[in-house]
C-alpha positions in Angstrom: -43.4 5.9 -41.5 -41.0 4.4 -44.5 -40.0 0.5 -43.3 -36.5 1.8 -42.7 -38.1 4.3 -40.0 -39.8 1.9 -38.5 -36.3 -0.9 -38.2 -34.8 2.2 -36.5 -37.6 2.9 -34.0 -38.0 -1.0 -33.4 -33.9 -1.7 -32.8 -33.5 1.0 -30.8 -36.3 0.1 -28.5 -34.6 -3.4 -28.0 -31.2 -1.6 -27.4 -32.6 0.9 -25.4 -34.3 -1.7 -23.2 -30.0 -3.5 -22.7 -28.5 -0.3 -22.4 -25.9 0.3 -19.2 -23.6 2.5 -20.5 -24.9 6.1 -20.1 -22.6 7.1 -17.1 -19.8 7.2 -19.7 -17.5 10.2 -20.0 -18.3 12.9 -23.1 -14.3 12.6 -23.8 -13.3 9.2 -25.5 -11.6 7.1 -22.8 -9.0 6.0 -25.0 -8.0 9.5 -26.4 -8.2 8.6 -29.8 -10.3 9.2 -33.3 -10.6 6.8 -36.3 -11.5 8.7 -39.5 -12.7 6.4 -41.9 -15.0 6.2 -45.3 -18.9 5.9 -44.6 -19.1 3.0 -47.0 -21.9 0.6 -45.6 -19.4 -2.4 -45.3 -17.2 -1.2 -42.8 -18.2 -1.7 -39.4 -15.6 0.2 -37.1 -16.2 -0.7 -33.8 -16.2 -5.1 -34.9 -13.5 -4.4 -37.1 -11.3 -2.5 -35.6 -12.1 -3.2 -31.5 -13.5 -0.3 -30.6 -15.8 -0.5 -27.3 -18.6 2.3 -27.1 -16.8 5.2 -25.2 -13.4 4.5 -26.3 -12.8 6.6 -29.1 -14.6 9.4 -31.8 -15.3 7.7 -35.0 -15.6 10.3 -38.3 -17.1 8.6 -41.3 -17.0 10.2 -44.8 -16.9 10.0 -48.5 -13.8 8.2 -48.8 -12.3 9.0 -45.4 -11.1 12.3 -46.0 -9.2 14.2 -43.6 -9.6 18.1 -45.4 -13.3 16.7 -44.9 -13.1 15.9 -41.5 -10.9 18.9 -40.2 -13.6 20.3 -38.1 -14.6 17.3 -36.6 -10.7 16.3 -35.9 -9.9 19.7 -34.3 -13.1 19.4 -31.9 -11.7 15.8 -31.1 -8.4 17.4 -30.1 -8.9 20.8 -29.1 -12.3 20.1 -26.7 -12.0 16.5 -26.2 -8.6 15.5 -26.0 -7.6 13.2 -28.5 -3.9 12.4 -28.9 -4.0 9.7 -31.6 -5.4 9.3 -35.2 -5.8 6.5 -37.3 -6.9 7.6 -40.7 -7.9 4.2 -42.3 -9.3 3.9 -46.1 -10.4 1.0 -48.0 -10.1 -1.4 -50.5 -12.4 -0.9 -53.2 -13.8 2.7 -52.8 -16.1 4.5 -54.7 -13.5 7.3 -54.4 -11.5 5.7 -56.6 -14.3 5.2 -59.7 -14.6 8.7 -60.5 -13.4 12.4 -61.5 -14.9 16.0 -60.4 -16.2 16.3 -63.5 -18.1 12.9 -63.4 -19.5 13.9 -59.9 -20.3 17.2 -61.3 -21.7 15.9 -64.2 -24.1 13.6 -62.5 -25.3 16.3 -60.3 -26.3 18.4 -63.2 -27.9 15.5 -65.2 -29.9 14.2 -62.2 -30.8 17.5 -60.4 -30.3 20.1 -62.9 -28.7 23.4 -63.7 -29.9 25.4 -60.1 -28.2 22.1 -57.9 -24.8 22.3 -60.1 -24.8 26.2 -59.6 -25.7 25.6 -56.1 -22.1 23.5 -55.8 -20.3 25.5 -58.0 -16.7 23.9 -58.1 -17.2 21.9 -55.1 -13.8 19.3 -54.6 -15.4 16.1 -54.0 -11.7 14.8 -53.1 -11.6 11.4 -55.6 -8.4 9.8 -55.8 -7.0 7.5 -58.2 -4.2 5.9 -55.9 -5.5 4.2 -52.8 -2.2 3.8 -50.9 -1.0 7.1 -52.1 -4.2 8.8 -51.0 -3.3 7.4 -47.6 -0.4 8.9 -47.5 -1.7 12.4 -48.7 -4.1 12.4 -46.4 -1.6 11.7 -43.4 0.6 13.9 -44.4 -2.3 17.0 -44.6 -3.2 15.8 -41.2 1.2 16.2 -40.1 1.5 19.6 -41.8 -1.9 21.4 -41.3 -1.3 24.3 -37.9 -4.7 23.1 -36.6 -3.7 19.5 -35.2 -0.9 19.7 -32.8 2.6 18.4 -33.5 2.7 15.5 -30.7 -0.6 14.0 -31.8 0.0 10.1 -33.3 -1.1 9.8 -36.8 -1.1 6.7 -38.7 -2.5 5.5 -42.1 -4.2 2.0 -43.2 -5.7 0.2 -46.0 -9.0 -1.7 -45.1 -9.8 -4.9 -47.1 -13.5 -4.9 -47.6 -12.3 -8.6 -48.8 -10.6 -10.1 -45.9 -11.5 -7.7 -43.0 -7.7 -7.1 -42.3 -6.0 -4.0 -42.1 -2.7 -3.1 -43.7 -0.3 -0.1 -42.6 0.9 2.5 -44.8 2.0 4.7 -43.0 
């Protein structure tokens, strides 16, 4: 067992042993999502007050909404949701790089069989963060597969300061 296996098993133990809160509802109480980047120095729930049960929190490469469609319909269509805060940050890896870099790397470090294997894959970089905030609302507004009266709204984390900033 790998020291990072054995953290996990050891944390969970001493969370396990505190834990009150398995009565809570499969629905988030507060009927809302945060999609956000999975970049190690955002906390969501600290930063951003979310109390376990309150709300579905998606985390990908650069906080990507055409990545996150079939996590955001299952939060609205199954579970309710009626709000989403889409919220990116300040100094993304998103931002350092092209497809071709990405698919570069992935040929260079795993080799011709693992590029074939992800053939044209969009790995959704962008070079504007406030702009890519907005794009990404606005896919979120026009797509048919998120309902018309659901609240969406679009922020800027600072990784620097901890405060968030509204675009849209």
């Amino acid at each position: 067992m790998s020291a990072i296996q054995k953290n996990l098993v050891e944390k969970n133990e001493e969370y396990a042993s505190k834990f009150t809160k398995g009565h809570l509802a499969l629905p988030p109480a507060k009927a809302y999502l945060v999609l956000t980047c999975m970049d190690a120095r955002i906390d969501p729930a600290a930063a951003f007050g979310i109390d376990l049960g309150d709300a579905h929190v998606i985390r990908n490469a650069g906080a990507s909404a055409k990545d996150a469609q079939r996590s955001i319909i299952i939060s609205e269509q199954l579970l309710g949701t009626k709000e989403i805060l889409l919220v990116k940050h300040t100094g993304c890896d998103m931002l350092t790089f092209s497809n071709e870099d990405a698919h570069g790397l992935v040929k260079k470090n795993l080799g011709a069989s693992a590029a074939a294997e992800i053939g044209t894959l969009n790995f959704l970089p962008f070079s504007d963060l406030e702009q890519a905030v907005r794009d990404d609302v606005e896919f979120i507004k026009k797509t048919e597969t998120i309902p018309k009266d659901v609240t969406v709204s679009g922020w800027v984390y600072e990784v620097e300061t901890g405060k968030v900033k509204q675009i849209v």
